[in-house]
MIDOSE-1310 file (N, C-alpha, C; in nm, 2 decimals, decimal comma, always signed):
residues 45
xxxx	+5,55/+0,70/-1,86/+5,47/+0,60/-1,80/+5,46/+0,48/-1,90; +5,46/+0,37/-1,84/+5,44/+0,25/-1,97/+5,36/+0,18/-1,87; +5,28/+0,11/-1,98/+5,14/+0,06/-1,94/+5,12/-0,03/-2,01; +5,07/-0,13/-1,96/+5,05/-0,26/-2,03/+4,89/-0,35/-1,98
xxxx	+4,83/-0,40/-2,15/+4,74/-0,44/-2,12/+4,72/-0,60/-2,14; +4,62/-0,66/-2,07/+4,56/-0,78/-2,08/+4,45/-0,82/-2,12; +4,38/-0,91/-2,18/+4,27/-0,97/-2,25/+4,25/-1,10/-2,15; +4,12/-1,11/-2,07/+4,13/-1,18/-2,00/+3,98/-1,26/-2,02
xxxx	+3,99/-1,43/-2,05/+3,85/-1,49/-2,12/+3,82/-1,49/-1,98; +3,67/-1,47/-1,98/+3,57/-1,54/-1,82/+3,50/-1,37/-1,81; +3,40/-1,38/-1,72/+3,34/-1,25/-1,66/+3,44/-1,20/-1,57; +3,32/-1,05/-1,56/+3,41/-0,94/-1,52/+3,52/-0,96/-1,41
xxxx	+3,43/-1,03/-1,29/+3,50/-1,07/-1,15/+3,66/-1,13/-1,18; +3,66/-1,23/-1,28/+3,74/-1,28/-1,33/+3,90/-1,20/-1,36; +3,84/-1,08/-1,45/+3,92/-1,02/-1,50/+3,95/-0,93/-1,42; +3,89/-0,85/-1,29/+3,91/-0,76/-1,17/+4,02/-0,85/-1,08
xxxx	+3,98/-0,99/-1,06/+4,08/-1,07/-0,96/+4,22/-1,04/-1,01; +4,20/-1,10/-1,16/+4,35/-1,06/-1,22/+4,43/-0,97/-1,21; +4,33/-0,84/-1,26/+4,42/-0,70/-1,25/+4,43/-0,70/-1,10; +4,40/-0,69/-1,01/+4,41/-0,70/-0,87/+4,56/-0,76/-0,82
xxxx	+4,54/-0,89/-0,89/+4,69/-0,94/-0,85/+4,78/-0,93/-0,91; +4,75/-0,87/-1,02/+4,90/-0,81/-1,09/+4,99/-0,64/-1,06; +4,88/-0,55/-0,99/+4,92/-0,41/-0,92/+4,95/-0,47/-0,82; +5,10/-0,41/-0,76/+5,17/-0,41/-0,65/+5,26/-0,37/-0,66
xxxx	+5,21/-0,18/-0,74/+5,27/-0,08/-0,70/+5,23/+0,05/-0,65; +5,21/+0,15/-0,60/+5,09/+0,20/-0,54/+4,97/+0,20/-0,73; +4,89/+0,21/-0,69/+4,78/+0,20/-0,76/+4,67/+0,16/-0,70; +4,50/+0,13/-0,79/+4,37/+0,14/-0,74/+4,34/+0,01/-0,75
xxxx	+4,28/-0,02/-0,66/+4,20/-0,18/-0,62/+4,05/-0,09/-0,70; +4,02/-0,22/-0,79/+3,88/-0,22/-0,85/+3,81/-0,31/-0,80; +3,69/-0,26/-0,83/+3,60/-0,36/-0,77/+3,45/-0,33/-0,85; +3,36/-0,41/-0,83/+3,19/-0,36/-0,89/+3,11/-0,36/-0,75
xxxx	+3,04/-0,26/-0,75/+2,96/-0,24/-0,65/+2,83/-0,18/-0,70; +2,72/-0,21/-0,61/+2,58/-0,19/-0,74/+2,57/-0,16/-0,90; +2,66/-0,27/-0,95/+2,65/-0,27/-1,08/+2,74/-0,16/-1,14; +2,83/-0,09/-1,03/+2,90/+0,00/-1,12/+3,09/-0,04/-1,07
xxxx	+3,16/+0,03/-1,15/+3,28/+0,00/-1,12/+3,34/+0,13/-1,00; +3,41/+0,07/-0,91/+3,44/+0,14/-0,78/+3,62/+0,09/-0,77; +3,66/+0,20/-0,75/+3,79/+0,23/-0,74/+3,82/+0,28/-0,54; +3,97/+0,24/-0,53/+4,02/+0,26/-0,40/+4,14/+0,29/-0,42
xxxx	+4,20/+0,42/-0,39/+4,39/+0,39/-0,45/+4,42/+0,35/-0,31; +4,55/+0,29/-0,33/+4,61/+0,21/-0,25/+4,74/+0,22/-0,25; +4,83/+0,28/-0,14/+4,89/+0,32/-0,09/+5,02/+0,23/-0,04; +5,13/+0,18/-0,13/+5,20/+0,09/-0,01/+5,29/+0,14/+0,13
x	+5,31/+0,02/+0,23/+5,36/+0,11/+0,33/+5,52/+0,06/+0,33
């Protein structure tokens, strides 16, 4: 598996948008929901 990371300046939202648009292969959509971090895997069709 190879994995690669990013350092992203701004708040969290910021850095969730990012990682968001950079998976687009199956993998988890993050997100914060009552102050916690919330995961969804995602499935392509």
């Amino acid at each position: 598996m190879k994995m690669h990371f990013y350092v992203v300046k701004g708040d969290v939202n910021a850095g969730l948008k990012f990682e968001n648009s950079l998976n687009t292969r199956p993998t988890y959509y993050l997100k914060i929901e009552d102050k916690q971090l919330k995961y969804e895997k995602v499935i392509p069709q």
